[in-house]
C-alpha positions as CSV (number, residue, x, y, z in Angstrom):
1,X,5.1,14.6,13.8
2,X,2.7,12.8,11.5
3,X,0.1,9.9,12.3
4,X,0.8,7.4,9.7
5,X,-1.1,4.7,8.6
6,X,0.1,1.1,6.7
7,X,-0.7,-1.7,5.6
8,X,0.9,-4.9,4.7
9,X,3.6,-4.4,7.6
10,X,4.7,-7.7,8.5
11,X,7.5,-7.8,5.8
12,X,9.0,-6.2,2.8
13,X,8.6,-2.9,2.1
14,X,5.8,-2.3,4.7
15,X,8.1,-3.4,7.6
16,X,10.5,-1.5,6.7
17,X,8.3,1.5,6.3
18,X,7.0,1.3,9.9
19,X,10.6,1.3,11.4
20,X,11.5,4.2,9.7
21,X,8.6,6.3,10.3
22,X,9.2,5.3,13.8
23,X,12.8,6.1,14.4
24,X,11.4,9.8,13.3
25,X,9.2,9.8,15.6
26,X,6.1,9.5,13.8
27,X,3.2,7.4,15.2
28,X,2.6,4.6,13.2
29,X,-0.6,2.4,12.8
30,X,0.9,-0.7,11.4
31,X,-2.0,-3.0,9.6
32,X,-0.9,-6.9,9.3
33,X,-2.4,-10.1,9.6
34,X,0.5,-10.8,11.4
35,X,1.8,-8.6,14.0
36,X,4.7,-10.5,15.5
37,X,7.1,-9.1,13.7
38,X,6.3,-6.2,14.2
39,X,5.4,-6.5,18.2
40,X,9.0,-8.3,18.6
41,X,10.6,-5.0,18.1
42,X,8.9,-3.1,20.9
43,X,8.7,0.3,19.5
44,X,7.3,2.8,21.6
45,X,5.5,4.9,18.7
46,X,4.2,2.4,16.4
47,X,0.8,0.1,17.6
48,X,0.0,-2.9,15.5
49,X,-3.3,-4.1,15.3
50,X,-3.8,-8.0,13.3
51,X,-6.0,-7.1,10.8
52,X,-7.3,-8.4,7.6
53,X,-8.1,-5.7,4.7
54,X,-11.0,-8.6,3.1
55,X,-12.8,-8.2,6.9
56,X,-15.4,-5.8,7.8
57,X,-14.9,-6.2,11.1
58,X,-11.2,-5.1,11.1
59,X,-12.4,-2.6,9.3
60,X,-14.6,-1.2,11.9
61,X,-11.9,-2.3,14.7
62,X,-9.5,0.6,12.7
63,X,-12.0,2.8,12.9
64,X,-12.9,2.2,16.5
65,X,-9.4,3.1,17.5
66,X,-9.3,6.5,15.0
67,X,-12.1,7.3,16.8
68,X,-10.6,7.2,20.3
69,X,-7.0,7.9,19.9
70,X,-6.1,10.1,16.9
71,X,-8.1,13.4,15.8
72,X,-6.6,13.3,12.2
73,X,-5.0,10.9,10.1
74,X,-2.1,12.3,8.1
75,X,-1.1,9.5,5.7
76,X,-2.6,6.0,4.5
77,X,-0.2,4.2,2.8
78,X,-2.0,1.2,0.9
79,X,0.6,-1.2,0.7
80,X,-1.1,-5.2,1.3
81,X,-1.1,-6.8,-1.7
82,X,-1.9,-10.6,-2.8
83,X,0.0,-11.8,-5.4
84,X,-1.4,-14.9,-7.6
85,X,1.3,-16.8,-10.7
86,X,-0.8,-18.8,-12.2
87,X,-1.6,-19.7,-16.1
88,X,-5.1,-17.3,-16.8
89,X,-6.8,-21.0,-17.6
90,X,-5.6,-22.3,-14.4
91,X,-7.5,-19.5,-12.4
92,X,-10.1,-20.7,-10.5
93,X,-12.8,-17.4,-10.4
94,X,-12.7,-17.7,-6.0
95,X,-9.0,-17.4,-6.9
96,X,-9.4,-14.5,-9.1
97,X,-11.5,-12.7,-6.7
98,X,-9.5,-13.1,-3.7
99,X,-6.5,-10.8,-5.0
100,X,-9.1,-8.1,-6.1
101,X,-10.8,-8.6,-2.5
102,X,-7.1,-7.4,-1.3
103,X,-5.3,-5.6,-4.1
104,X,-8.5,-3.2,-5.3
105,X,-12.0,-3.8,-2.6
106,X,-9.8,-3.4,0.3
107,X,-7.6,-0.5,-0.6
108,X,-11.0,1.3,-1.5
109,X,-12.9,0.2,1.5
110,X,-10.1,1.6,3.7
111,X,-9.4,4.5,2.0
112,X,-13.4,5.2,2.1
113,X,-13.0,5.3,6.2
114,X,-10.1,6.9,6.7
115,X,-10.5,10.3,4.3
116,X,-12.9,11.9,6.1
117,X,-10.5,11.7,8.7
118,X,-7.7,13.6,6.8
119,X,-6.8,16.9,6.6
120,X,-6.6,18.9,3.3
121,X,-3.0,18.4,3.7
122,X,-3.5,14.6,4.0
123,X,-2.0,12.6,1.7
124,X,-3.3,9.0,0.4
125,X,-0.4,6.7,-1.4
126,X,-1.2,3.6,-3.0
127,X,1.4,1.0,-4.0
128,X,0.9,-0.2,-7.4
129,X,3.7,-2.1,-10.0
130,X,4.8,-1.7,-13.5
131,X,2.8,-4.5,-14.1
132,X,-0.4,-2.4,-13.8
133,X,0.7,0.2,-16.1
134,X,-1.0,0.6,-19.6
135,X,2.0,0.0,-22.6
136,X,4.7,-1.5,-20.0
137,X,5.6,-5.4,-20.1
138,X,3.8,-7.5,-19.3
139,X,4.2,-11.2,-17.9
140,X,2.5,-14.6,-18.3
141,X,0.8,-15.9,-14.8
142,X,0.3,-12.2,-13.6
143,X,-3.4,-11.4,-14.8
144,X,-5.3,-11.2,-11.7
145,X,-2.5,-9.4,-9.9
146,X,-1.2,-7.0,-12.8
147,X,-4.4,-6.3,-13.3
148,X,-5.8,-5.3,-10.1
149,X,-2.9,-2.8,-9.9
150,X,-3.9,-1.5,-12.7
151,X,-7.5,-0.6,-11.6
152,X,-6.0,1.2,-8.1
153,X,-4.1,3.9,-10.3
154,X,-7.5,4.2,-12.6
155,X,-8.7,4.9,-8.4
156,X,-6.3,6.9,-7.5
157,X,-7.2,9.4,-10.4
158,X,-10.1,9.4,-9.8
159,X,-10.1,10.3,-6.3
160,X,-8.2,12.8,-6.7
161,X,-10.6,14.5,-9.1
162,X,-13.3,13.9,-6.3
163,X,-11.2,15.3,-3.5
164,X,-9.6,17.9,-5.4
165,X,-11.3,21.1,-3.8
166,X,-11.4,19.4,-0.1
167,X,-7.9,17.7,-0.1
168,X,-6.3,14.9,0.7
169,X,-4.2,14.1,-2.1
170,X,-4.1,11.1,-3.8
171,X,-1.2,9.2,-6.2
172,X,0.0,6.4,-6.7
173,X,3.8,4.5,-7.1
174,X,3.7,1.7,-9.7
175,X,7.3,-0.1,-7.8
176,X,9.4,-2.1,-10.6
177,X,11.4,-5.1,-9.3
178,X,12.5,-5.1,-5.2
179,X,14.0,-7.6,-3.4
180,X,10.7,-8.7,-1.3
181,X,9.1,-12.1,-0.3
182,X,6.2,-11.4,-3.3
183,X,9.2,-11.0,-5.8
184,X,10.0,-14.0,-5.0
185,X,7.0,-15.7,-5.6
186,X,6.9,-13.7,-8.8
187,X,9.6,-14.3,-10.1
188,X,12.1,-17.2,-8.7
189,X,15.7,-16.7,-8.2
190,X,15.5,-13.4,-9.8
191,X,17.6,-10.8,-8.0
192,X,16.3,-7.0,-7.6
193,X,18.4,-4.0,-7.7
194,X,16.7,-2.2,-4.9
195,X,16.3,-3.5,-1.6
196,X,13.0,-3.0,0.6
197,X,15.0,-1.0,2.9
198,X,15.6,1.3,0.0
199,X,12.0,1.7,-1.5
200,X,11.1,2.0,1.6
201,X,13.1,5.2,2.3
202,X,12.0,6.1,-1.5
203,X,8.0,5.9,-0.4
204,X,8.5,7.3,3.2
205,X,9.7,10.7,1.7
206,X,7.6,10.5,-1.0
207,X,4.4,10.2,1.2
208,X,5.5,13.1,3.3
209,X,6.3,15.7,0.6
210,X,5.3,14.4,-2.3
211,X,1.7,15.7,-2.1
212,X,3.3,19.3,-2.3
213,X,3.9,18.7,-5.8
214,X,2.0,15.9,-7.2
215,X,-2.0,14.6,-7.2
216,X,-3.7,12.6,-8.8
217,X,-0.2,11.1,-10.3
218,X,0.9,7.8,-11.4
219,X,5.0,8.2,-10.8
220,X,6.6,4.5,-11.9
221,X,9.6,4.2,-9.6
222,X,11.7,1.8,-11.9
223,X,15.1,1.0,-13.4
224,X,14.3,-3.0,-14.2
225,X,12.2,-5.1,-15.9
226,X,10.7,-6.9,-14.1
């Protein structure tokens, strides 16, 4: 059974990931601001800690707990994101900043803590969008966000390249419409044709095997626009 890390677990797709992982008896380090959700559920084999990506602190309380309960790390799913609709004018440079604190500055800084706990059969995924994909469409209020999922695949290849003789692997799934909270936001009163619970059964296999056959990748796991 694997140690699993994720982020963003209080809803969506990240919820959904822990309980699955869980129910296959993977342990599960579930990330969230907000654990309740989570904690409500009682499962044995997953541990929540509250934790902020933006925080160096919660940082270093992760890594406190690597440290003294698991000797390897087996995958790191980045899922938190921030999401910001609003006109590029309208953006307010603190509000700019703040989704690249989460979307790009945190994955990295958690990623950079966690590696050099994995194995060279490790395997890092990071959840990205269609939006962040060079020559795919694109849509008005999305700057900050689209483009901070953009610069995590530019990451993601490039981490790859850097751990390519030492392992872990490294891609990353730029997700097309599913029916979450942040689509939502997005996009109001659009409805997706892929649940969470879905994707979520998508990424959980994905981040299991899929280093077997990919690195390095950008893999866009779409049938919509958005």
């Amino acid at each position: 059974m694997a140690n699993i890390i994720i982020t963003g677990t209080s809803r969506g797709i990240g919820f959904e990931l822990a309980k699955l992982f869980a129910k296959e008896g993977h342990k599960v380090l579930a990330l969230s601001r907000n654990t309740e959700t989570l904690d409500s559920l009682k499962i044995v084999n997953i541990k929540t800690i509250p934790f902020d990506i933006t925080k160096k602190d919660d940082l270093e309380k992760v890594g406190a707990y690597l440290d003294e309960h698991w000797e390897t790390v087996d995958v790191l799913i980045n899922n938190a994101g921030r999401l910001l609709n609003k006109p590029f004018l309208e953006i307010e440079p603190q509000e700019f900043e703040a989704v690249y604190k989460v979307n790009v500055f945190g994955v990295a800084n958690l990623t950079k803590l966690v590696v050099p706990k994995m194995s060279e059969k490790g395997h890092v995924v990071t959840i990205s969008s269609m939006g962040g994909v060079q020559g795919s469409m694109k849509f008005p209020g999305l700057s900050a966000y689209s483009s901070s999922k953009g610069a995590v695949i530019t990451l993601t290849e490039l981490w790859a390249e850097e751990f390519k003789e030492t392992g872990p692997s490294f891609n990353v799934l730029a997700l097309g419409a599913v029916q979450t909270e942040m689509l939502e936001e997005a996009f109001p009163g659009y409805q997706a044709p892929i649940t969470a619970f879905e994707m979520a059964n998508y990424i959980k296999d994905f981040a299991l095997k899929g280093h077997q056959m990919f690195n390095g990748k950008l893999l866009q796991v779409s049938n919509s626009t958005p």
